[in-house]
Structures are given as C-alpha cells and as structure tokens.
N, C-alpha and C positions, 0 to 999 in steps of 0.2 A: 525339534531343534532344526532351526536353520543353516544348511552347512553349504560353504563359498568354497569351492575350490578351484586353488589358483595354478595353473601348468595342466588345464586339461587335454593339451593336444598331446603331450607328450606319453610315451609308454608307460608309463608307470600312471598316468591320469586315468589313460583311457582301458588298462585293467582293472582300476579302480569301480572306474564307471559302469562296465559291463559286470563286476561284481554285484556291485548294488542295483542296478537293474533286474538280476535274475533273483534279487531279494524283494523287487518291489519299494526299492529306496531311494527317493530322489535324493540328489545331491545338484545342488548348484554350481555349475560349469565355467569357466572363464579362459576362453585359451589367452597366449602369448599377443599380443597386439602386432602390429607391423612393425612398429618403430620400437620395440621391444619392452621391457618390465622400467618405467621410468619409475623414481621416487611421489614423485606427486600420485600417480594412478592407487598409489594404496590408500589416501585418504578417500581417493573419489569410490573405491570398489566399497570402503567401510561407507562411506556416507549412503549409496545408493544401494544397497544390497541390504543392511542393516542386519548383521547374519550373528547367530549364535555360534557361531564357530567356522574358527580360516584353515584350512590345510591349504599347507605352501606348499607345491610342486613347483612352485613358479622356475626355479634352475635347477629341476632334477637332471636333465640333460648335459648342462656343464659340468655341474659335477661329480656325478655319478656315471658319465657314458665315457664321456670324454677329458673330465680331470686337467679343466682347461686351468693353470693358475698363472694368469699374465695379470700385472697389476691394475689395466684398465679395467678386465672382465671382473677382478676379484670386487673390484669399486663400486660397480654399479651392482652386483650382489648386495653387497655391506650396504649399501645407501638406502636401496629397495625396501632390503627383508628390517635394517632401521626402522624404518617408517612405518612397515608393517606393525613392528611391534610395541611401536608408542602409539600407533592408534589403537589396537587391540586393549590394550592396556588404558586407555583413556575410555575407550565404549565398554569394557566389561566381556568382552568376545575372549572364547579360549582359543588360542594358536598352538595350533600341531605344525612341527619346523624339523626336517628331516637333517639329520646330522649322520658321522660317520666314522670308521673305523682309525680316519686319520685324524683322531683327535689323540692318539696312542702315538707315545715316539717306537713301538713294535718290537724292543728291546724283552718283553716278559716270553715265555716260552709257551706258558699258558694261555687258555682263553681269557680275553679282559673281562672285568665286571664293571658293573655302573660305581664300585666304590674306587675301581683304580685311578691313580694321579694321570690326570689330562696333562701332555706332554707333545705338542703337535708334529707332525712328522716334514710338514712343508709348509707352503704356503695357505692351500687351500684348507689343511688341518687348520691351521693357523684360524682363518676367517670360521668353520666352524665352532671351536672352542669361544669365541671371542661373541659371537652370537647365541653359543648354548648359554653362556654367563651375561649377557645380556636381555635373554630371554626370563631366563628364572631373576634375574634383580628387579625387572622391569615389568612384568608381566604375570600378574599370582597364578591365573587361572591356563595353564599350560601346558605342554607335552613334548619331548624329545626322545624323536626316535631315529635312535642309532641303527646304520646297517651296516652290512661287509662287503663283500663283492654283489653290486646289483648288477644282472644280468638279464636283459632284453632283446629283442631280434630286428631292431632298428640298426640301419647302414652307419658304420664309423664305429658302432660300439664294440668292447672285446671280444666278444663273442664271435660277433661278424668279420672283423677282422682276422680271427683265427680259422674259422673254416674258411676264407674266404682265401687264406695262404694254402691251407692243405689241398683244397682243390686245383687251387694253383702248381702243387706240387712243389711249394717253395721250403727248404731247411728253416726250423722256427728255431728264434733264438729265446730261451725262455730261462728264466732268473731261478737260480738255485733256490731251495726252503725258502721259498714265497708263501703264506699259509695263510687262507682266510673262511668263510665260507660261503660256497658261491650257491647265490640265494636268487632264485630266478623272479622275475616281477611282479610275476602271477603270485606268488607267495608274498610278498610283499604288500603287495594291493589286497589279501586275506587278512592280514595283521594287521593295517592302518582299519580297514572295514570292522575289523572282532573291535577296535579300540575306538572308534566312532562312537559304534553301537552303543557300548558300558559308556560313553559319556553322554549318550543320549538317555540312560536311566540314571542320569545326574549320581552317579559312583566317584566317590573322590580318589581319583587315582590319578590327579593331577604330577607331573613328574620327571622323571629322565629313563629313559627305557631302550634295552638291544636289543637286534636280532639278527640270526642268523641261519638257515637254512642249516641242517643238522647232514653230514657231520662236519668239521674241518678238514682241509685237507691244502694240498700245493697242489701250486696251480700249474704245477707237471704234471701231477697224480692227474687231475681234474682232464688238460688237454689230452692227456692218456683215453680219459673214459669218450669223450668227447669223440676222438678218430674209430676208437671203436665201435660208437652207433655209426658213427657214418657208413665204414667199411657194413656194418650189418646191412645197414639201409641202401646200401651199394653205390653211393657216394662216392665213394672212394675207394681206390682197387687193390691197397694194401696199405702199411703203415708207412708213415710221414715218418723224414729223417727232424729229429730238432738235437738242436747243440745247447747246452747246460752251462751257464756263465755264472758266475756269484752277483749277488742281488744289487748290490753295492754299484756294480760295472756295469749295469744295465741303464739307460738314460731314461728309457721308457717307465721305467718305474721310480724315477724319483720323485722324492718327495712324498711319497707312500710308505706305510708302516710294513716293516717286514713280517711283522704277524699281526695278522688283521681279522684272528680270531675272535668270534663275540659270542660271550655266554648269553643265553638266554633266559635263562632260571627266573630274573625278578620278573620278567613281560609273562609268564608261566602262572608265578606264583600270583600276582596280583589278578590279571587278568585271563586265565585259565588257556593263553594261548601255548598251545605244542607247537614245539618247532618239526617241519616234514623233509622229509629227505630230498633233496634237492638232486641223489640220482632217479626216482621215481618221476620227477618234473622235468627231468633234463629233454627226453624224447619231445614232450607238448612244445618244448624253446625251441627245439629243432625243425620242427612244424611250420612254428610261425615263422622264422627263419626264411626256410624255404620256399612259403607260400607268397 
C-alpha cells in the first residue's frame, strides 16, 4: 500500500515517521510548503504521488497545538482538506482525517462514545464535524480519528507553555473540572501506525474511531503530575502557586469542550488497540521537552 502523508514536518508526523522506520515501513512524506497547504496542491499531491492512502496531518499544529480558530485560518483548512476529499473520493484513495474532542458540546459527564450526538463546542469543533460529515457522505473508503488532549514538546504548545510558566515561577491560572485525556504524541503516532497497518491487510474497518491516552483526568490533576516530575528531575525547587477559576471565565479555553473525555473501547474492539497510560509516557514528553 502506498501511503502519502501530509504535515510531515510537524510533531505528530515526524513520531509517526520514526515509528515506522523502526518497523521498517516506508511511508511517503510531504512537509508543509512555504507558501503553506493551498487548495489546488491536493489535486497535484493525488495526481503525482498516485498513493493508496492519504493521512492528513497537513494542520495538526493549528489545531491540535495551538487551537487557532480565526475565520481566515479556519478557511483555508475547510478549502484544503475539501479538495482533499473530492479527490480521494474521485481516485479511490482511503483518507485518514484527524478530528477531535471538540466535536462534543462537553456538557455529558461521561466519557464520549463514537455513538454520542456531535454538538460542536466553537468554531474549530464546528469545522471539524462539518468535515467528519463530509468525509463519510463523500468519501466511502475512509477513517476518523478522534483524539483529546494531544500533547507534544514543540514551543507554543500546552505543554510547553505550562513548564515554561512554572520555571518561570509564574502563578498558573487553570480552569476548574477541565477533563480530557492527555494523550502524548508518541501514543498517538502508535494508534494511527496499529491502524495503517490493519488497512494494509485490506480489513474493513473503514469508519469513525477515538482515542485517548487512559485515564481521564483535569487538567489540574494532570499539571499537578506534571510539577511533580519536574521537582523530581530538579527542575524545579518546590511547588508552583496556581489559582483555580471556573472554566466558563477562562478565555484561554474557549470554545473547547468542557469534558473532552474519549472512550476508546470501539478503536480496542475493532482494531485490538489498548489504550497506555499516559502517566508512564509523561517522563519520555519531558525529555523531548527539554532536549
């Protein structure tokens, strides 16, 4: 199977890529262009590559790092990943198109399942649902995978941003019962790899699929675990003061679902992936982090 994947410069590509290298798997690479993801470059990338299968990374970074939703950037998203999938859909190519916890208005208490009512929580939910359902009307041979907190050791991202206060020594202001799970990218880049794979022995598991780094938790809980590797790792020379606001009052998080838990069980059942605990992975995030 010939596999095109598009956003290989990005963190989430390039774990990808260093997975399937240590498998012995080529995969087809395409970074970002200069002049950035135009709508024309999709027919050119299907015309010239002629590929059995697209994984779109092409805007993991907008929006999964940085959760940009200004109506220009959302635009030329929507125009892009369009085109991608009228071509796809025209050549027979299966499209794997990452989606996200903000297709939930965050309202349930529970973890979400693939069966619950898509209810978008902003804008950027918004453009995802709008492309999951364009994807399945438009497109038979395809795949959607939903994730919750990605988290990567590239500058600008939460992650980075949040040690990058506590070293600073700065009071963090962090949003009451925030709850998702925070699913590092190395894990991520495991699950898109396991689900490659099974559509490489042509497995019909065509479909809409979550995941989430096990367990759930807030994203106090989380920055909790988070000051204490540091202080371990000596980072840091005691605990950070942070102030606890309701989720609502936080600007930083709008337009985000207040619970941005995702069950995993169908990605499990179908495709035999376990979800890992995302505190055993937190240290290796730290690393890259760092280094």
């Amino acid at each position: 199977m010939r596999v095109l994947v598009l956003g290989a410069e990005n963190a989430l590509g390039q774990a990808l890529l260093a997975q399937a290298a240590l498998e012995f798997i080529q995969l087809e690479a395409v970074e970002r262009p200069e002049q950035g993801w135009q709508p024309e470059m999709a027919d050119q990338l299907l015309g010239g590559a002629k590929p059995d299968l697209v994984l779109n990374l092409a805007f993991y970074r907008e929006q999964f790092q940085l959760g940009i939703q200004d109506p220009d950037t959302l635009q030329a998203q929507r125009q892009f990943d369009e085109r991608l999938i009228e071509g796809c859909a025209a050549a027979g190519s299966t499209l794997i198109m990452l989606s996200s916890a903000r297709v939930f208005d965050g309202t349930r208490t529970a973890a979400y399942t693939e069966k619950d009512e898509e209810r978008p929580a902003g804008p950027l939910g918004q453009l995802h649902w709008e492309l999951e359902r364009s994807l399945r009307t438009r497109c038979q041979r395809h795949v959607v995978l939903r994730f919750s907190w990605l988290l990567d050791s590239a500058a600008g991202g939460p992650l980075a941003q949040i040690v990058s206060a506590m070293e600073q020594g700065a009071t963090l202001t962090l949003p009451e019962e925030w709850r998702g799970n925070p699913t590092p990218v190395a894990d991520a880049a495991r699950v898109i790899l396991s689900v490659l794979k099974q559509l490489d022995c042509a497995a019909p598991v065509f479909g809409t699929y979550q995941y989430g780094s096990a367990e759930a938790t807030t994203w106090i809980a989380f920055v909790q675990c988070v000051m204490q590797e540091l202080i371990g790792r000596g980072q840091l020379a005691g605990d950070v003061a942070f102030q606890a606001v309701p989720f609502a009052e936080l600007p930083a998080v709008a337009g985000r679902p207040q619970n941005a838990a995702l069950s995993s069980r169908k990605l499990m059942m179908v495709f035999g992936i376990k979800p890992r605990s995302w505190r055993s992975q937190l240290p290796q995030l730290l690393d890259e982090l760092s280094s």
